[in-house]
N, C-alpha and C positions, 0 to 999 in steps of 0.2 A: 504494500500500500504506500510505503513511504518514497519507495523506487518510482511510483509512476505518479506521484502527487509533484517529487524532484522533478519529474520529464516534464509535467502539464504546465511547472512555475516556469520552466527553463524554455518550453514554445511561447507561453502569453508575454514573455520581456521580450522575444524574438520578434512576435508577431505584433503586439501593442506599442510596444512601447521601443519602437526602433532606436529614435533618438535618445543620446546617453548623456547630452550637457546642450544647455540653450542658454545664450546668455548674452542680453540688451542690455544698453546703454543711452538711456533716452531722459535727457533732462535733469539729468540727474540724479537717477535713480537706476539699482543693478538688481535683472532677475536671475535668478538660476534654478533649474530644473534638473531632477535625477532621479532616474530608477535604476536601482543596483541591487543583484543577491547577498543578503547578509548570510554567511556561510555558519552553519551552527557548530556553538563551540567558539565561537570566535566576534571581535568586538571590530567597525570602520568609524573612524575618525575624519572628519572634511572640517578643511580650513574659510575662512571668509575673511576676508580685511575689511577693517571698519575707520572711519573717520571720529574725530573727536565730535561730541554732540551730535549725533547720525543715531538713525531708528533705522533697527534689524530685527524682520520679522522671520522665523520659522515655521512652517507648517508640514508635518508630516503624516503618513496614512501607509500602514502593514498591508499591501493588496493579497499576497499570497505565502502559504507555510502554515503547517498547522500549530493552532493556537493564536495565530494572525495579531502578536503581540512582541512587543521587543522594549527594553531599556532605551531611556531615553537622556541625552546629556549635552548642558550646553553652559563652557567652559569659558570664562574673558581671559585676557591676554596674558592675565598673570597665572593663571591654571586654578582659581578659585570656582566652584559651581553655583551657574548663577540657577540654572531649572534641575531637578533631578526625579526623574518620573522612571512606575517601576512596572515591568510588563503593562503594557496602554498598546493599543492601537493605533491611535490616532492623538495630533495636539495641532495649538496653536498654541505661541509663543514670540511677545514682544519684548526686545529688549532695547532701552531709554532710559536715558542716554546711553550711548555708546563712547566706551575711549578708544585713541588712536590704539591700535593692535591689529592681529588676529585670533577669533573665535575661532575655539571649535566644535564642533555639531560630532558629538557620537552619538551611535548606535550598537547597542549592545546586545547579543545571543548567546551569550554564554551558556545561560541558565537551560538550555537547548542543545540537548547530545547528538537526537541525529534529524532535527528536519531544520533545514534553509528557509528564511526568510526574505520575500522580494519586497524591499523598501521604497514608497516616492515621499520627497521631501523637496520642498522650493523656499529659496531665501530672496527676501525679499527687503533692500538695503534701499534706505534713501540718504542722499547727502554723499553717494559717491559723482565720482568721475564732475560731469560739467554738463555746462548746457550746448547743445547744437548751435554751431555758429558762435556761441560765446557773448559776452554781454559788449565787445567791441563792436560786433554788425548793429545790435541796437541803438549803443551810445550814438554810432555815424548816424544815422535815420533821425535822432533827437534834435539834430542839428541842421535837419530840412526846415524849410519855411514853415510853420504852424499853418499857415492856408492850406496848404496840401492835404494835411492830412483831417481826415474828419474825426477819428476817434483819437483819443488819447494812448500812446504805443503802451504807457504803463499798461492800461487797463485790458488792448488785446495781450499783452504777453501774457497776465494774470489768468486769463479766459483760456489762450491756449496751454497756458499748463494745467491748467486745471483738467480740460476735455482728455486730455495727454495721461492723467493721471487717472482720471477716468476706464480709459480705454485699455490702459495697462492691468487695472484694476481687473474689467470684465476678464481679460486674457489670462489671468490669475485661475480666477473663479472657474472658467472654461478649463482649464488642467487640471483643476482638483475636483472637478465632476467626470473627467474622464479617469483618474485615480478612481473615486468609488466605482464607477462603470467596472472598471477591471477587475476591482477589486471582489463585487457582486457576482461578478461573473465567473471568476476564482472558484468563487464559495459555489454557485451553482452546480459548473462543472463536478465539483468534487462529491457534493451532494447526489448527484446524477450517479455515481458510481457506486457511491456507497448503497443506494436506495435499488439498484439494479442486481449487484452480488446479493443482498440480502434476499430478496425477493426471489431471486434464483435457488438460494439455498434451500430458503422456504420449501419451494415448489418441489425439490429437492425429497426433502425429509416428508412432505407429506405421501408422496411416492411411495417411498419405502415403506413408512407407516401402514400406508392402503394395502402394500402389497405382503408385507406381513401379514396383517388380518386377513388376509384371501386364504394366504398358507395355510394362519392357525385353526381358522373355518374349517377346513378341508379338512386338516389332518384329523379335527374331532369326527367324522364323520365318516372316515376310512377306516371299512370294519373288514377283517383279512380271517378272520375267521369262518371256516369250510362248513357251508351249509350242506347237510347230506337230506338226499330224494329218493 
């Protein structure tokens, strides 16, 4: 059972979840996406660099392995534990402020002798990197004619980061609803298996059962003793 629950985890990361790292840079803010085998018996650590005063979010979800449960750990730059969660499924997890370093995000299976865990986890950092274009293309544009422009450039920039943030947002959401997707689908599959040998055995034993009784019937009824005429 644990042999082909290994093979079903090891086609749905093949077949679902092709991509192994996705990672935008828009406005200032960094996503990252990952689904990885947590191998039982054993703990993955991922790194994230953070800026001083910067919000980092985490969100993870166990889609596949049974027990669909793993240790959960999220370390600042000097190795102090800022979350420490223990066999979970699933979290979210904000941490603010943030100091300059890198975090690190582990995942734990120790406690897990022989079945593998398929893990999706996305971080979600704002106050990295920069903005598009930089605040130089804007400053030049502040220094057009006022006639020209009809809105105020503050109040589009405002507008477009916001939609920006927005938009990034919904694309979040849109991953962690294909995460439980996979995740349901996981549980299904294996559910389907289990509910199928069972049923089979059943059908099995009642077999047998029938065909005992047929036997025991008979043999009470087989009389070998020689009638004389």
């Amino acid at each position: 059972m644990d042999f082909l629950l290994v093979n079903k985890t090891r086609l749905l990361l093949l077949a679902v979840f092709g991509l192994s790292l996705v990672e935008v840079f828009v406005f200032g803010e960094e996503s990252s996406e990952f689904t990885f085998l947590l191998q039982a018996g054993k703990s993955d650590c991922f790194f994230q660099r953070a800026i001083q005063n910067g919000t980092m979010e985490v969100e993870y979800q166990v889609i596949g392995g049974a027990g669909m449960d793993v240790d959960f750990t999220i370390l600042n730059p000097e190795g102090a534990p800022l979350v420490a969660e223990t066999r979970r499924s699933d979290g979210v997890h904000v941490v603010e402020p943030t100091v300059e370093g890198d975090y690190q995000v582990c995942f734990d299976n120790s406690f897990s002798h022989f079945s593998e865990k398929m893990v999706f986890f996305e971080l979600y950092v704002e106050g990295q990197g920069g903005d598009v274009g930089g605040d130089e293309e804007w400053a030049g544009l502040e220094e057009m004619d006022e006639n020209m422009l009809q809105y105020k450039l503050q109040d589009m920039r405002e507008y477009m980061d916001s939609v920006q943030k927005r938009l990034e947002r919904s694309r979040q959401m849109q991953t962690v609803l294909r995460a439980f997707e996979a995740r349901d689908r996981n549980l299904l599959d294996d559910n389907l298996w289990r509910v199928s040998f069972w049923s089979c055995a059943s059908v099995l034993v009642m077999l047998c059962v029938a065909l005992t009784q047929v036997y025991t019937v008979r043999k009470l009824f087989d009389d070998k003793r020689r009638i004389c005429t």
